[in-house]
C-alpha positions in Angstrom: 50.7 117.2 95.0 54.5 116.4 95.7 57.2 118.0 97.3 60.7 117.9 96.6 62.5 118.4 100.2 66.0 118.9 100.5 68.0 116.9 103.2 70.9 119.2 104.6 73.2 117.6 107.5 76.4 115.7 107.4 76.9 113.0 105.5 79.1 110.5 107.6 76.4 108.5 108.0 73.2 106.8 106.7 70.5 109.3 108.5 69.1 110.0 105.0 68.4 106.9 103.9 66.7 106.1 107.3 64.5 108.8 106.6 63.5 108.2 103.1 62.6 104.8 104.4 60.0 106.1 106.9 59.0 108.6 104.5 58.4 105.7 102.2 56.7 103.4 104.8 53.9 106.6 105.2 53.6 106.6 101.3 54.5 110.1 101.2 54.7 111.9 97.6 58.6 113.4 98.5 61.6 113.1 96.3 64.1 114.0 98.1 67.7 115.8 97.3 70.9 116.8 98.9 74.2 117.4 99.1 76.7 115.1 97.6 77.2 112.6 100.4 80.0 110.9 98.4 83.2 112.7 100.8 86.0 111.9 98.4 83.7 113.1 95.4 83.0 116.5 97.1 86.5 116.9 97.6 87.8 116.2 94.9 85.0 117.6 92.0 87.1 120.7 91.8 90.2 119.0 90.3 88.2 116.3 88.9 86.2 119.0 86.4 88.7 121.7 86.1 92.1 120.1 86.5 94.9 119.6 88.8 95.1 122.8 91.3 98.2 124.0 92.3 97.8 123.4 96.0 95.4 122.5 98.8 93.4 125.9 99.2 93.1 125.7 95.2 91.7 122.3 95.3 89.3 123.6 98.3 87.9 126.4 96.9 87.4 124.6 93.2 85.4 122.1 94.8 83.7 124.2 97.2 82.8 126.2 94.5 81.3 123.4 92.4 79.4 121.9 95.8 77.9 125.7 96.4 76.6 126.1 92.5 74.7 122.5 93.0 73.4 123.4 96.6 71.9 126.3 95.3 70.3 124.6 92.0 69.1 121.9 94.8 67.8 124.0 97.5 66.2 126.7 94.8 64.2 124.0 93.4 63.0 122.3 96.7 59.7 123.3 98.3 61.6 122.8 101.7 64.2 121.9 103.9 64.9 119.2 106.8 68.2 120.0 108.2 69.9 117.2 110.7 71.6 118.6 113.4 73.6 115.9 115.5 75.9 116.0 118.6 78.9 114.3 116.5 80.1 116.0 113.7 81.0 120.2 113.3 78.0 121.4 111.1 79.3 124.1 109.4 78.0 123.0 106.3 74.3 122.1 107.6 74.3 125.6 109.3 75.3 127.1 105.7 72.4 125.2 103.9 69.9 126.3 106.3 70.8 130.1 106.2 70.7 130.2 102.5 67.1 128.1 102.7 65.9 130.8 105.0 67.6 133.7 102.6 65.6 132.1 99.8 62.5 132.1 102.0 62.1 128.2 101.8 60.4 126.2 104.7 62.9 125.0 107.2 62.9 122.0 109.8 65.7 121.5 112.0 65.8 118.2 113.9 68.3 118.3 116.8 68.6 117.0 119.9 68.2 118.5 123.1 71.7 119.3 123.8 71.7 121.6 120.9 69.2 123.7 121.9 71.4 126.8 123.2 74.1 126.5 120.1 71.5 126.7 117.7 68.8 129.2 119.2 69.0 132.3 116.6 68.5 129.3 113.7 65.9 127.2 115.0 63.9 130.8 115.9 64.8 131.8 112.1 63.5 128.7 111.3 59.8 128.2 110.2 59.9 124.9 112.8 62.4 122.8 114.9 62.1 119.1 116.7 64.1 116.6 118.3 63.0 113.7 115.8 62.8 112.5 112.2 59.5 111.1 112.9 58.3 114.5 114.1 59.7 116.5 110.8 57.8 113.5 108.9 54.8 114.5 110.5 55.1 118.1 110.1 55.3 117.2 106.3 52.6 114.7 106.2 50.6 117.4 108.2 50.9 119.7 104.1 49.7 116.3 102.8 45.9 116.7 105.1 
């Protein structure tokens, strides 16, 4: 068996890269998929696919509307969802992701850290499970793989 898991969370940084290592490191059948984590590339596929927009909310909503057709083509065909909450960045978008898993009945993780806990109590309880680490949503998938 393999999963496809889909890896929701900001993308300022390199978190999903450290996790496909350990993932790789425990030989786990996963591909995994996401959001585009190219910045400039999500904000600019709107114009770059249907042409120059005639202002700034234009150019928003193009590309927001390209982003949210490839989410759902990405989450639709996973068999679950990590999401990455951190203390750094406004999640608006990892909060989005993990709502429309949980509409599309799809397993949810969300890894946060403990200061999160209050801001994100209605999702984590919404969601099927929630931890403070990468290892532990590792384990929880390796857990499918006994």
């Amino acid at each position: 068996m393999e999963l496809t898991v889909y890896l929701a969370g900001q993308i300022h940084d390199n978190w999903r890269e450290v996790l496909k290592g350990k993932s790789e490191q425990k030989k786990y059948p996963i591909t995994f998929v996401g959001p585009q984590t190219d910045h400039d590339e999500s904000d600019n596929i709107g114009e770059k696919i249907l042409g120059k927009q005639p202002g700034k909310k234009y150019r928003d909503d193009t590309s927001s509307d390209v982003n949210n057709f490839r989410t759902q083509i990405l989450l639709q065909k996973s068999d679950a969802v990590i999401a990455m909450f951190g203390e750094k960045y406004k999640q608006w978008n990892t909060a989005m992701d993990v709502s429309a898993a949980i509409a599309m009945n799809k397993p949810v993780i969300i890894i946060r850290p403990e200061s999160l806990i209050h801001p994100l109590k209605e999702l984590s309880n919404k969601a099927n499970v929630t931890v403070e680490t990468m290892e532990q949503a590792l384990d929880i998938l390796g857990y499918v793989f006994e």
